[in-house]
N, C-alpha and C positions, 0 to 999 in steps of 0.2 A: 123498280128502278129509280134512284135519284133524281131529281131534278136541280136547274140550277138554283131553287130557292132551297135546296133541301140545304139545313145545314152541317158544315163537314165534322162538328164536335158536337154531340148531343151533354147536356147536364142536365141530373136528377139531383133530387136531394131530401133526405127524410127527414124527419122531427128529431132525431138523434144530433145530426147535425153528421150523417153520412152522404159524401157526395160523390156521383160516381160523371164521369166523364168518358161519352165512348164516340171513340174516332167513327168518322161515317163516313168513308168512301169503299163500302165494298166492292164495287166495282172496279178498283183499281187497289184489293187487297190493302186499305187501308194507309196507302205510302202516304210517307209525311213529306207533302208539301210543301210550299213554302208560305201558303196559307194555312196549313196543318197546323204548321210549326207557330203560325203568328197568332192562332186561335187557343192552342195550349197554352203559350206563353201569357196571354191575356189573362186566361180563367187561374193558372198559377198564380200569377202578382194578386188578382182580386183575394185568394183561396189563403194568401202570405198573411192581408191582412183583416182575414172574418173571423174572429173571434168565438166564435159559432160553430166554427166547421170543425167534426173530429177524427174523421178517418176519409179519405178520398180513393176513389175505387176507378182506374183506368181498363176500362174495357173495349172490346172492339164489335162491328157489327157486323155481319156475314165469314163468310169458312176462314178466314185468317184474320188474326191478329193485326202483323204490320208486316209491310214485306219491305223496309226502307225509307231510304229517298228514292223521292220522285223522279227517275233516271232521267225522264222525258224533259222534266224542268232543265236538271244536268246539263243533260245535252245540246238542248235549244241557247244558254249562253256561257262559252268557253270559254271563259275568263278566268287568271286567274282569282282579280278580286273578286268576281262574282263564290267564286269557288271559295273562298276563305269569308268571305260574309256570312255563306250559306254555313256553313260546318260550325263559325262560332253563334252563330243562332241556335242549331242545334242545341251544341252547348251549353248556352245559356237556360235551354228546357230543361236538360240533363240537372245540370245542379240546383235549378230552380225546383224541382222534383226533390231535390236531398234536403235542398233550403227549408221546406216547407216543414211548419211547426208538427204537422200532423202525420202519423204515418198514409203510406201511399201502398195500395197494393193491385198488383197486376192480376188482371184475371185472364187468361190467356187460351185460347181454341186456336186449331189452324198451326200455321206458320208464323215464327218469327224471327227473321233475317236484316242482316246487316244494321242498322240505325233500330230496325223494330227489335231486333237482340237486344241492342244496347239499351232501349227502353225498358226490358224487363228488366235486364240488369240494376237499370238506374232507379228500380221502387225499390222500396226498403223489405217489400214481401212479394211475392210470387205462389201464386194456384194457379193449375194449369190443368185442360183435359190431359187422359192421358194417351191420346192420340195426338196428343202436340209436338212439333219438331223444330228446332232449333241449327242457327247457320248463321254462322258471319262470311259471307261468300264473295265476296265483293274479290278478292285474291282468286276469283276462275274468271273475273273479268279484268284480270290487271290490275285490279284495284284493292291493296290491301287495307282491308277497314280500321285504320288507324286509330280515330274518334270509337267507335265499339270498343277496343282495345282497353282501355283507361277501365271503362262499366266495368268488361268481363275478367278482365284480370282482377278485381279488387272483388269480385264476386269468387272464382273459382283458383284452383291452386295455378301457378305460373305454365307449367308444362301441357294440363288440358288446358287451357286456356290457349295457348301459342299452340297448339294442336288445331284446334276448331280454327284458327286466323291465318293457318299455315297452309291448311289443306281445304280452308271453303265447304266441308262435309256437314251434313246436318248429323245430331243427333238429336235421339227420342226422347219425349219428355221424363221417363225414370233415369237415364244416363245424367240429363240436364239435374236431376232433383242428385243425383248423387254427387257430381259434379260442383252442388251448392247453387245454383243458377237459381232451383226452385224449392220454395218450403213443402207445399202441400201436391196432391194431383188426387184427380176427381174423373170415374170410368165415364161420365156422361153430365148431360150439360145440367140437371135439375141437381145432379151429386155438387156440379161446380159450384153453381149459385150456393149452396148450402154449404160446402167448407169456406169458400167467402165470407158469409153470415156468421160463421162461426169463430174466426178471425178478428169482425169487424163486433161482435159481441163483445169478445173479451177487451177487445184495447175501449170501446165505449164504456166497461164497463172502470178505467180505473180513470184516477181524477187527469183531468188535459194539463194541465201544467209541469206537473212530474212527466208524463211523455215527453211534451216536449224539450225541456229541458233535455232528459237523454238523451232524445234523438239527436239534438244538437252535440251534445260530448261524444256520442258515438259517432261519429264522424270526424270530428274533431282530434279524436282522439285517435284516431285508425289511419291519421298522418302524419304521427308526432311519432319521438323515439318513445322509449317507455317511460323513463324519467316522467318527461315532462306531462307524457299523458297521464302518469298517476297524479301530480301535481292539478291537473287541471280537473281530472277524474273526483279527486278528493274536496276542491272546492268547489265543485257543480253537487256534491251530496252535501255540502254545509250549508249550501244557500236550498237544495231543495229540503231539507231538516228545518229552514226556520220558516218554510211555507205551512197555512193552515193545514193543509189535504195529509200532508204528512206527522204534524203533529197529530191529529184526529184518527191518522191510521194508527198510530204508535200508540194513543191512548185507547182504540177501540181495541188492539191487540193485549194489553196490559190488563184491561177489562173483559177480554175475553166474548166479546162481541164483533159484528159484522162494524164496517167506518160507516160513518153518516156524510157519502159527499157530492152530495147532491146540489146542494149550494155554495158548494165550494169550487168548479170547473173542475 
């Protein structure tokens, strides 16, 4: 059982420069608080700018994932600006999460409802057991999860999407994976850690610069019309073309060898 010193976000982090981050309130299925929220929000700003970090791994510890906001917080101050404070904090984790140079992946057990939906949604990857169930529910208590809304729709097609926020229904983690919510799923928790690793191989294994530069266009670009996002598409590969990492891929390919980029990020 937790104590009040225990703390509510553990971080790891390997030689790689993989860091994983796991919410720690199992006792209360991991809802995000509004110290959750302010302990995330922390290690993200820090995680913005290390230079060091290459993939960040969001996990959770005991049988669910997240199951939200903290309803009990909610409800103890009725207000509305408390209420509009609290959702764009949220928020602010949510895109800080996209923001971030590095890819972000959800490893997911359990349950993940309402805001905790939204949090898979808002990593750029998703592994999941596949006993995992999925819910934006908040609409069986009156409360359509609006803030979810934004993640999951830009995740899945419009129709399941406004399905799941309409009817409050969970679905199982292969519906979620078909659905696009989830990339990978894993029968048990030793399978989970290992497609994780497997993930966090491959992205370790090419140079951080070219990531994130993508990662940045690929966002960028997924709210722009077409036009403009090939525009902007085309000048994020000219500036990634006159980076080292890319030159040295293009001449280790021409030469017919593995790139050397190891000194290179």
């Amino acid at each position: 059982m937790l104590t009040v010193d225990d703390p509510l976000l553990l971080r790891t982090a390997d030689a790689r420069g993989v860091v994983t981050l796991t919410l720690n309130r199992p006792q209360a299925f991991n809802a995000l608080s509004e110290a959750m929220l302010a302990a995330l929000q922390t290690e993200l700003d820090a995680l913005a700018q290390d230079e060091t970090a290459r993939v960040l791994v969001i996990a959770a510890a005991g049988k669910a994932f997240c199951a939200g906001h903290d309803l009990r917080e909610m409800r103890a101050q009725p207000s509305l600006a408390y209420y509009q404070a609290l959702f764009a904090r949220c928020a602010r984790v949510m895109t800080a999460i996209q923001r971030l140079p590095i890819p972000v992946i959800a490893k997911v057990q359990g349950v993940a409802t309402a805001a905790g939906c939204q949090l898979v949604a808002s990593c750029d990857l998703a592994v999941a057991l596949e006993s995992a169930r999925f819910a934006v529910s908040g609409v069986n208590l009156g409360l359509f999860c609006s803030t979810p809304a934004v993640a999951l729709s830009r995740n899945m097609g419009r129709k399941p999407a406004f399905e799941m926020l309409v009817t409050g229904e969970f679905i199982g983690a292969r519906e979620a994976q078909r659905r696009g919510l989830l990339n990978r799923l894993a029968p048990d928790a030793a399978s989970l850690d290992a497609e994780v690793e497997r993930l966090v191989a491959s992205i370790v294994a090419k140079p951080r610069v070219a990531v994130a530069m993508g990662k940045a266009l690929f966002y960028r670009q997924l709210e722009a019309g077409v036009e403009a996002a090939y525009i902007d598409a085309g000048q994020t590969m000219a500036c990634n073309m006159m980076d080292d990492t890319a030159q040295e891929g293009v001449l280790a390919f021409s030469e017919k060898r593995p790139p050397s980029w190891a000194v290179q990020g």
